[in-house]
C-alpha positions as CSV (number, residue, x, y, z in Angstrom):
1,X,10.2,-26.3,-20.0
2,X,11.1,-23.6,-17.6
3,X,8.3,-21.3,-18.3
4,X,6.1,-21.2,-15.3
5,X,2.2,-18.9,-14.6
6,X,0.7,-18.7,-11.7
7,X,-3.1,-18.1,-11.0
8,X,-4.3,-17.1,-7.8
9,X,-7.7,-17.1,-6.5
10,X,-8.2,-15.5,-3.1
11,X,-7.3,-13.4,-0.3
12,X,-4.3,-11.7,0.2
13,X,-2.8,-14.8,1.8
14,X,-3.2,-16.6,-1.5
15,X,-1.6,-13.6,-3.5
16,X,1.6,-13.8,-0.8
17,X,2.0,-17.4,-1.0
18,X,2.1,-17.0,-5.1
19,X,4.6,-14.5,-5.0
20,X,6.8,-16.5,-2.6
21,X,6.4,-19.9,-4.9
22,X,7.0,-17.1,-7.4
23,X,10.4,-15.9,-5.7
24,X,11.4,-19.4,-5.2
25,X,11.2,-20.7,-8.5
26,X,13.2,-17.9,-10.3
27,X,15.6,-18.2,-7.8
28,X,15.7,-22.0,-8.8
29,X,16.0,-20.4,-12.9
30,X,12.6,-20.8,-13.9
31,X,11.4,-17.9,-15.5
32,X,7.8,-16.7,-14.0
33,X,5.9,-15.4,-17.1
34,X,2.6,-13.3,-17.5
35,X,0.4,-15.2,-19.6
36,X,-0.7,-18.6,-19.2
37,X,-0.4,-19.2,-23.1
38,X,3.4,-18.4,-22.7
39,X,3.9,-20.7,-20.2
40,X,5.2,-24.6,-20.3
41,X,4.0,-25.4,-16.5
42,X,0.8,-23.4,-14.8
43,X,0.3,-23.5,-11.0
44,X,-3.3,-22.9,-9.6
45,X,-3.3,-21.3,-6.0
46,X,-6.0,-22.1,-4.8
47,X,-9.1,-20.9,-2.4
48,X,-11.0,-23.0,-0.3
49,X,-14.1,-20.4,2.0
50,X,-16.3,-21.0,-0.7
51,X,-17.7,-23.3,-2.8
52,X,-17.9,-20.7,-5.8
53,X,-14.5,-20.7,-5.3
54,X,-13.4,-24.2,-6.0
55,X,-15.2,-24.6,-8.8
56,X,-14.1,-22.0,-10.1
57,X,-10.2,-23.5,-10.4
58,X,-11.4,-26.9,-10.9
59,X,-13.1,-25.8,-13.9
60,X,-10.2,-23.7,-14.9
61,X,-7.7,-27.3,-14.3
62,X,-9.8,-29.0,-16.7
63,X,-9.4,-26.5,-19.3
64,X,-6.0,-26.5,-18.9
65,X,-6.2,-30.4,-19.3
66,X,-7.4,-30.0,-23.1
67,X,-3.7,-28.4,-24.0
68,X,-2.4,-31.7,-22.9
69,X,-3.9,-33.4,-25.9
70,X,-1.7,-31.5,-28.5
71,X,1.1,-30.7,-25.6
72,X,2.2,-33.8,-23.9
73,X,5.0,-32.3,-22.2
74,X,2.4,-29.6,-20.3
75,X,2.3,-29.4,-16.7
76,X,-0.7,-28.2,-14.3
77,X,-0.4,-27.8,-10.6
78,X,-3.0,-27.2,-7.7
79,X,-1.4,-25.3,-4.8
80,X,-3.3,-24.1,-1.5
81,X,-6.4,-24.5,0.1
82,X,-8.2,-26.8,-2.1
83,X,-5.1,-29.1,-2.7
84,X,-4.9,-29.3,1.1
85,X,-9.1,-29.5,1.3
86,X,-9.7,-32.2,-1.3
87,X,-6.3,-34.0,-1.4
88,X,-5.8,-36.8,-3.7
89,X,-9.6,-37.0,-4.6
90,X,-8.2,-34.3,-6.8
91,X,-6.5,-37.1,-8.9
92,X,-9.5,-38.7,-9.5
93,X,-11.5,-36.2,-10.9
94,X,-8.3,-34.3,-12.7
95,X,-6.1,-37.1,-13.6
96,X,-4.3,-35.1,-15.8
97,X,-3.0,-33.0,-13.0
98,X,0.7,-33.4,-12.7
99,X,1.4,-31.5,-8.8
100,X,-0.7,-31.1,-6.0
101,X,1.2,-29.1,-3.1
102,X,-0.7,-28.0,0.3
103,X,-0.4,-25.2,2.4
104,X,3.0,-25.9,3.9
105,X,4.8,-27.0,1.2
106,X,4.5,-24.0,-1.2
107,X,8.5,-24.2,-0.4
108,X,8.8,-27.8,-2.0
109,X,6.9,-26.7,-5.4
110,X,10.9,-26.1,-7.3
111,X,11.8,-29.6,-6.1
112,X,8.5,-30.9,-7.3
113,X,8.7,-29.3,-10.7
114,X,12.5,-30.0,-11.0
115,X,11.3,-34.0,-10.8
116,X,8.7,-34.0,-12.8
117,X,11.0,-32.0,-16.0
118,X,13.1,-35.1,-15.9
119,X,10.7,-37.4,-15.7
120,X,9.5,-35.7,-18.9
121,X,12.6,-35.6,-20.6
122,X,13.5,-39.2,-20.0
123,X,10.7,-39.9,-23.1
124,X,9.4,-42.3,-20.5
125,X,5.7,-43.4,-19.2
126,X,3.8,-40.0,-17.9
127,X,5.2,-39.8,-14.4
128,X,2.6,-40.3,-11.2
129,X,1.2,-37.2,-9.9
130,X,2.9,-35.7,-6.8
131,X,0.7,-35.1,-3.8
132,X,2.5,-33.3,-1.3
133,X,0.2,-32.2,1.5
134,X,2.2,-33.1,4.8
135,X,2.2,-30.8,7.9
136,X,5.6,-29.0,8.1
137,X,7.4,-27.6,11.3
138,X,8.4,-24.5,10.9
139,X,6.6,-24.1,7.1
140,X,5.2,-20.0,8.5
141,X,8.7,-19.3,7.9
142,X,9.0,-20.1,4.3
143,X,6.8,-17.1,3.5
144,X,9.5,-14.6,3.4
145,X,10.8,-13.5,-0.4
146,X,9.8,-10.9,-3.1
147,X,9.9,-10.8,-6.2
148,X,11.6,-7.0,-6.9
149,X,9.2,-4.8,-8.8
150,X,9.7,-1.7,-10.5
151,X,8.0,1.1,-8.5
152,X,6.8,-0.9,-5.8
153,X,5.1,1.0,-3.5
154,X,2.8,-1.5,-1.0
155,X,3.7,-5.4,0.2
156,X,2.2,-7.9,2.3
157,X,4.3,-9.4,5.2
158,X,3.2,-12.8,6.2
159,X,3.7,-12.8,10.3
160,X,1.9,-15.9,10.7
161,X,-0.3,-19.5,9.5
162,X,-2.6,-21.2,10.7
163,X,-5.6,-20.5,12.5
164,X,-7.0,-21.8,16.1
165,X,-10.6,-20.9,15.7
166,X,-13.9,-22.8,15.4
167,X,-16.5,-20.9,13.6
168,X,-19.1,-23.0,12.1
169,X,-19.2,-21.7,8.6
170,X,-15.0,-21.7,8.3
171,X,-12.6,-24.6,6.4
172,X,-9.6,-22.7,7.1
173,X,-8.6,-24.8,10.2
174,X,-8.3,-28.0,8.3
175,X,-6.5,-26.2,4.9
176,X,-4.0,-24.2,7.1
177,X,-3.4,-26.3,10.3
178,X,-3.1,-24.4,13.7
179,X,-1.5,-21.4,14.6
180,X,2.2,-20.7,13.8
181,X,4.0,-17.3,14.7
182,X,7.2,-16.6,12.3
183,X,9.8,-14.5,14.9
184,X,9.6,-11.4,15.5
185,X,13.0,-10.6,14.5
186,X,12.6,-12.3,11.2
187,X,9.7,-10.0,10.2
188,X,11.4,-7.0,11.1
189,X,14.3,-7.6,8.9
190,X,12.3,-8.3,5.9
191,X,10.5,-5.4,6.5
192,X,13.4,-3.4,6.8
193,X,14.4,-5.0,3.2
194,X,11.5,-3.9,1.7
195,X,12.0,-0.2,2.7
196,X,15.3,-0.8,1.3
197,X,13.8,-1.5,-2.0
198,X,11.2,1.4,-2.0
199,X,8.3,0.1,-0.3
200,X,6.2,2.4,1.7
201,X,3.2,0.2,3.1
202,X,3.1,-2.5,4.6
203,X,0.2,-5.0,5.0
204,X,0.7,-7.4,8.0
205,X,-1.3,-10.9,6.8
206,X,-2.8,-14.0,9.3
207,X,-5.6,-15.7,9.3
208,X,-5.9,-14.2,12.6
209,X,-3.0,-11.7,12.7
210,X,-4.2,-9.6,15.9
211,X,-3.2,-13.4,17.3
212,X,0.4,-13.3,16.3
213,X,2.3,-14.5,19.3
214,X,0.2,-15.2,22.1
215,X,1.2,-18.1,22.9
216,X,5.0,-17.8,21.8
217,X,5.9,-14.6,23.0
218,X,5.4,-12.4,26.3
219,X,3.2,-9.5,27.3
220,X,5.7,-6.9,27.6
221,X,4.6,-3.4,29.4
222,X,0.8,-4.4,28.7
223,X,1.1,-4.8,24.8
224,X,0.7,-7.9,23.2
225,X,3.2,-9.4,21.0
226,X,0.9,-8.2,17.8
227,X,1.4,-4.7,19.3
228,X,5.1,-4.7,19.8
229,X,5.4,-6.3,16.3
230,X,3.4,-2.9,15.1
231,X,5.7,-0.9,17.2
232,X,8.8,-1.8,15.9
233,X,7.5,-2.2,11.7
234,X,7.0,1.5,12.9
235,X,10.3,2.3,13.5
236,X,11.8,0.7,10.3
237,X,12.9,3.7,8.3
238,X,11.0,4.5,4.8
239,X,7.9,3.0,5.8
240,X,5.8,5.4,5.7
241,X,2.4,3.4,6.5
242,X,1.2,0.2,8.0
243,X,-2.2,-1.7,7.8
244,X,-3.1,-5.5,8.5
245,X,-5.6,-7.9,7.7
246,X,-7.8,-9.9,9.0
247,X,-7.8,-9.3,12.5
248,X,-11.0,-11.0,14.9
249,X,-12.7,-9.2,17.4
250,X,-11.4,-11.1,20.3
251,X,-8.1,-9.3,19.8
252,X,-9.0,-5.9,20.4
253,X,-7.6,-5.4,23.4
254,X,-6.9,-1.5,25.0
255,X,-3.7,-2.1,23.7
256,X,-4.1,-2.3,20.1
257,X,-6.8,0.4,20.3
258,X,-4.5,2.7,21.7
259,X,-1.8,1.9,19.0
260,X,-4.3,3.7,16.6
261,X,-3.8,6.7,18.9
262,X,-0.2,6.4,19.6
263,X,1.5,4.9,16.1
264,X,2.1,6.9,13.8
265,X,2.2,5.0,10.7
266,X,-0.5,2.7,11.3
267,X,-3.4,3.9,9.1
268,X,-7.2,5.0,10.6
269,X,-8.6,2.2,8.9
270,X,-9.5,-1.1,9.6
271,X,-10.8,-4.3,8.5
272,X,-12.9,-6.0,11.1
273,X,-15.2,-8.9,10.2
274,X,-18.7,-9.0,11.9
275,X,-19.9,-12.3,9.6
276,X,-23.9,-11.2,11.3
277,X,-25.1,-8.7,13.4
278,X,-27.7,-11.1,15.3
279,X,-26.8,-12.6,18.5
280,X,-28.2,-15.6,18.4
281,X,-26.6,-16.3,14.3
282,X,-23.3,-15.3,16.0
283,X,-23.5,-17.9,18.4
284,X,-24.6,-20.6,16.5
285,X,-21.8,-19.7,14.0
286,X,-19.5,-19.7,17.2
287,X,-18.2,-15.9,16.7
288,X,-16.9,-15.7,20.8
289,X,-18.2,-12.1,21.2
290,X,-22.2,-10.7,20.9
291,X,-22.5,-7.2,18.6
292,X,-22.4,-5.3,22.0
293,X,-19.4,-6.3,22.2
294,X,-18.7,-5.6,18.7
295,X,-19.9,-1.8,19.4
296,X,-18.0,-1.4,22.2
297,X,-14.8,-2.2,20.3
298,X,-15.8,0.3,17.5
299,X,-16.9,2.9,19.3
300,X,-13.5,2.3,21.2
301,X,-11.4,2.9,18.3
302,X,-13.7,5.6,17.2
303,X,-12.9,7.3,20.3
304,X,-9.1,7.6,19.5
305,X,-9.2,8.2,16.2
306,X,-12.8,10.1,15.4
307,X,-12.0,9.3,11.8
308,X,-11.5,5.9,11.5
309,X,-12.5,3.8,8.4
310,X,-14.3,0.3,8.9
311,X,-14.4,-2.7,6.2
312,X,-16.0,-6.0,7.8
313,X,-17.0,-9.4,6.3
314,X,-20.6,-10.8,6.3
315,X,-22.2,-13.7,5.7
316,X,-26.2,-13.9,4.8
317,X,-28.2,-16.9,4.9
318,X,-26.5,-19.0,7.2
319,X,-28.5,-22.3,8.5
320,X,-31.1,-20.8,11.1
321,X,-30.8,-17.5,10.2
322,X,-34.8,-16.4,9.9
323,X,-36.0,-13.0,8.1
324,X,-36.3,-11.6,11.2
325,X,-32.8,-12.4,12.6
326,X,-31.8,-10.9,9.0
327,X,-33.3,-8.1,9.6
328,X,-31.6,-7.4,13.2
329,X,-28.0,-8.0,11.5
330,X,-29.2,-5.7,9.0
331,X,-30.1,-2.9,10.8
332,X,-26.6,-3.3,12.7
333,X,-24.6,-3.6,9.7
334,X,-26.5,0.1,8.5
335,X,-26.2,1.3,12.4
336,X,-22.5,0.7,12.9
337,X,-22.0,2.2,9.3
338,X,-19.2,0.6,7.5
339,X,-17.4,2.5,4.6
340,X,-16.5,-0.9,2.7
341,X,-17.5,-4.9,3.3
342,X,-17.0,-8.0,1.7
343,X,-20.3,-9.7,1.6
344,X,-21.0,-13.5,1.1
345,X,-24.0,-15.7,0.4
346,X,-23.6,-19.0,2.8
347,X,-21.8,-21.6,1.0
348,X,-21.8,-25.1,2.2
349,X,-18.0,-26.3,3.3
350,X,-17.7,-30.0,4.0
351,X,-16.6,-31.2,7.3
352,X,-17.4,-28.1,8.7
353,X,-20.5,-27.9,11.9
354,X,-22.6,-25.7,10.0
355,X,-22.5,-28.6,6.8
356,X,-25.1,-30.6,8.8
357,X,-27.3,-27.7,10.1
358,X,-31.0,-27.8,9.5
359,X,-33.1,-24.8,8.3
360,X,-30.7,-24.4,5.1
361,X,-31.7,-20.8,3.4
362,X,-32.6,-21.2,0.1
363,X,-30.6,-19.5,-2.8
364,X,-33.1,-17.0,-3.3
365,X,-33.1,-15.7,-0.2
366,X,-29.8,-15.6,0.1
367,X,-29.3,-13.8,-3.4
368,X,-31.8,-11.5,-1.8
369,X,-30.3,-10.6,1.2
370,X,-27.0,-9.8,0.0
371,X,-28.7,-7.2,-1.9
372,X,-30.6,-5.8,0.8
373,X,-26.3,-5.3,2.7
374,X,-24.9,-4.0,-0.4
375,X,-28.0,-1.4,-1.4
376,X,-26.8,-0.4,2.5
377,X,-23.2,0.0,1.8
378,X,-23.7,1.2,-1.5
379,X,-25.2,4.4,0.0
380,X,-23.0,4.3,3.3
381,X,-19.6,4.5,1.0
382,X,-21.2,7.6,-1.2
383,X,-22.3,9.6,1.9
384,X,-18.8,8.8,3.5
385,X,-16.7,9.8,0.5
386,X,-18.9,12.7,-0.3
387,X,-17.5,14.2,3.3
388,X,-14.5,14.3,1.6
389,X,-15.3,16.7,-1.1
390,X,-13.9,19.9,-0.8
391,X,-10.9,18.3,1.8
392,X,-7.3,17.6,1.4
393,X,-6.5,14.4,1.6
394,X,-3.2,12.5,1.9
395,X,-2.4,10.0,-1.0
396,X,0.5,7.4,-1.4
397,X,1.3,7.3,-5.2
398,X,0.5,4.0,-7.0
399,X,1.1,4.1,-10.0
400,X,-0.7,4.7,-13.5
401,X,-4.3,4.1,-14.0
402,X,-5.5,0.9,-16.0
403,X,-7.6,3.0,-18.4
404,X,-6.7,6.2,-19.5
405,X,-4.3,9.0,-18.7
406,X,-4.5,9.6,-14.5
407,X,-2.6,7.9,-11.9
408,X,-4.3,6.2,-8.9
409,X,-3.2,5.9,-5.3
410,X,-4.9,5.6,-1.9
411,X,-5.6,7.6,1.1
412,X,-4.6,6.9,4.6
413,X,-8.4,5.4,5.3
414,X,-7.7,3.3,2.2
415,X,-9.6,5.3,-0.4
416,X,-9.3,4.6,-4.0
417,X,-7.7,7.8,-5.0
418,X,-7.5,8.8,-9.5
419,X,-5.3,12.6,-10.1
420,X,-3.2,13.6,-12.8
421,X,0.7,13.5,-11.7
422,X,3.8,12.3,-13.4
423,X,5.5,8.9,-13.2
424,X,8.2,10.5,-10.7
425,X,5.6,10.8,-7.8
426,X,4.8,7.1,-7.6
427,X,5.9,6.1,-4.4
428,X,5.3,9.9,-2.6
429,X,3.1,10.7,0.0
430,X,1.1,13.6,-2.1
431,X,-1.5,15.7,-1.1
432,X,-5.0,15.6,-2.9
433,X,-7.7,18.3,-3.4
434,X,-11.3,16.2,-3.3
435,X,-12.9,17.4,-6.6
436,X,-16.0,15.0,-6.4
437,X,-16.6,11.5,-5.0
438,X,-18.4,7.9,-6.2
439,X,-19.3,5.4,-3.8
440,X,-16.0,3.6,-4.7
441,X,-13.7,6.5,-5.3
442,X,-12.6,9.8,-4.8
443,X,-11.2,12.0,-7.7
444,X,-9.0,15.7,-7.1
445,X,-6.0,17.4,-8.1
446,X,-2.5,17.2,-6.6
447,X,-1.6,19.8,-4.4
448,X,2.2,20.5,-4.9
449,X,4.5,23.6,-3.5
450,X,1.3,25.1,-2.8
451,X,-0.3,24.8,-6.3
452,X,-2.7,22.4,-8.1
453,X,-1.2,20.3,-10.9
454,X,-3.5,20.6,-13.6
């Protein structure tokens, strides 16, 4: 009964906190297999911003529950934000669920499934489920294994939990508790592990990362503690680049924007969520900055690095939000001119201010206006990667393609990159003729010694 799967549903935090659980358990001598079907015990991490997104593993927990009926001995956890959101009303509506585990306790999950195995194996009544969604101190720096892969070129570094925002739309206070730094130190070192192993990038992960610190560690010549932390992943040896995600306006201090100019390794893009371009939606969604302020801090960065790549996250339809304070964000979102964005229809999230709002949009609009933003970015991302036609652009080997014969990689401004090369270049920094562009990708020819591979 060793066999253990893991879904995750999510952001990048999610897909960290698997692969720690992951780490953790074959550490333990479980084995961590690929397919569900193969597996004796399957773990759901879980995601909690959206509604959509609930259901989604709910629905995917009762399935499981069917195998129980010709598998007794089958075991189905809930990890993560839902666990931690909806708690032991879980039980009720899945009582076939044998492990619920919250978002600091992802460390506790081999001790959990160790108990319930020999609760199993003693032939006796099904044992209770285990809800385990205590507050931890110290739980930020559990996050902190990989699992070794073969030709791993990127990672994500978890540098903190927790966030100490209050947006109105936003559950993540209540499923990952208040801010947590992990030291500084600590970080480094597993950075430095990681080069050790072949990694190249780096992704620094917090629900509000540019946050890292504040209030645990000083100011030191002007830079924030998030900056010093950049400074020094910098200097780690073999890492060739660094991004981090998601950051929050509030923290783009001179500081970090000069780190863009003065970093080397710390890549012209970045990920910088807007959620509406509408004053008056941004402060009844209680964003602490107005979109002048949001231009200022672009048009900042855009000053030291002329080139830099923008992703953001919006929301359409929140409470309130009329046609005509749509159409304001709107014209923002096309003005500021973002090269990629997550975009999401409002979804209700209990126990959250904007729950009990009045002037709900309807589902319609909603479904509308979502088109209107990606219609926008759809012809935003074309325009900006048909610049790159006829350029030579630097790529960081990934790996093979999932369909057919090329390899795909990405550029420094995070472009999906597909060439022909040869499985001894995954990992290299290679430059890239553009041939010809989509709105999602860029396709070219490796340049090598001077000559395109063919």
């Amino acid at each position: 009964m060793n066999r253990v799967y893991i879904k995750t549903y999510g952001c990048q935090m999610n897909e960290r906190d698997s692969e720690q659980v992951a780490s953790s358990l074959r550490d333990r001598g479980y084995s961590v297999v690929d397919n569900e079907f193969d597996a004796d015990v399957v773990l759901l991490n879980t995601c909690s911003v959206r509604d959509q997104a609930e259901q989604k593993a709910i629905g995917k927990a009762g399935y499981l529950a069917k195998r129980k009926r010709t598998d007794p001995n089958f075991m189905i956890g809930v990890m993560g934000c839902m666990a931690q959101n909806r708690g032991s009303e879980l039980v009720d509506r899945l009582p076939d669920l044998d492990l619920i585990v919250g978002t600091q306790k992802f460390h506790a999950v081999p001790d959990h499934l160790d108990h319930l195995i020999r609760s199993y194996s003693a032939q006796g009544p099904k044992p209770t489920t285990i809800v385990d969604l205590e507050e931890e101190a110290g739980s930020q720096n559990t996050i902190k294994d990989h699992l070794p892969k073969k030709n791993q070129v990127s990672a994500f570094v978890s540098i903190m939990q927790g966030c100490n925002m209050n947006c109105a739309f936003c559950i993540v206070p209540k499923t990952r508790g208040r801010e947590r730094a992990r030291p500084m130190e600590q970080i480094v070192e597993e950075v430095h592990e990681l080069a050790e192993q072949g990694v190249k990038e780096i992704t620094l992960l917090g629900q509000i990362v540019t946050s890292y610190g504040r209030r645990d560690f000083p100011v030191v010549d002007g830079k924030s503690p998030f900056v010093q932390l950049i400074e020094k992943v910098n200097d780690v040896a073999g890492i060739e680049r660094i991004r981090f995600t998601s950051p929050h306006p509030r923290g783009f201090k001179q500081d970090l924007v000069e780190a863009y100019r003065d970093v080397p390794k710390l890549c012209e893009y970045i990920h910088l969520p807007l959620q509406a371009g509408c004053d008056k939606t941004l402060r009844a969604m209680n964003r602490p900055y107005t979109k002048g302020r949001y231009r200022e801090i672009v048009d900042s960065l855009r000053a030291v690095v002329p080139d830099m790549y923008f992703s953001t996250d919006m929301i359409v339809g929140f409470p309130g939000e009329t046609e005509a304070d749509f159409d304001e964000s709107a014209a923002f979102f096309e003005d500021i001119g973002f090269d990629m964005s997550y975009i999401f229809k409002y979804s209700i999230r209990s126990g959250t201010p904007a729950e009990s709002m009045p002037d709900q949009v309807s589902t319609e609009e909603k479904e509308r206006r979502n088109h209107v933003l990606l219609d926008i970015l759809a012809k935003r991302s074309l325009w900006r990667n048909e610049q790159l036609v006829g350029t030579t652009q630097e790529v960081l080997v990934e790996g093979p393609a999932k369909k057919g014969d090329k390899f795909v990689g990405k550029t420094r401004g995070f472009r999906n990159s597909i060439f022909d090369a040869d499985e001894r270049l995954v990992g290299q920094l290679v430059d890239m003729k553009v041939e010809r562009a989509t709105a999602s990708t860029i396709y070219g020819n490796l340049v090598l010694a001077g000559v395109d591979t063919i």
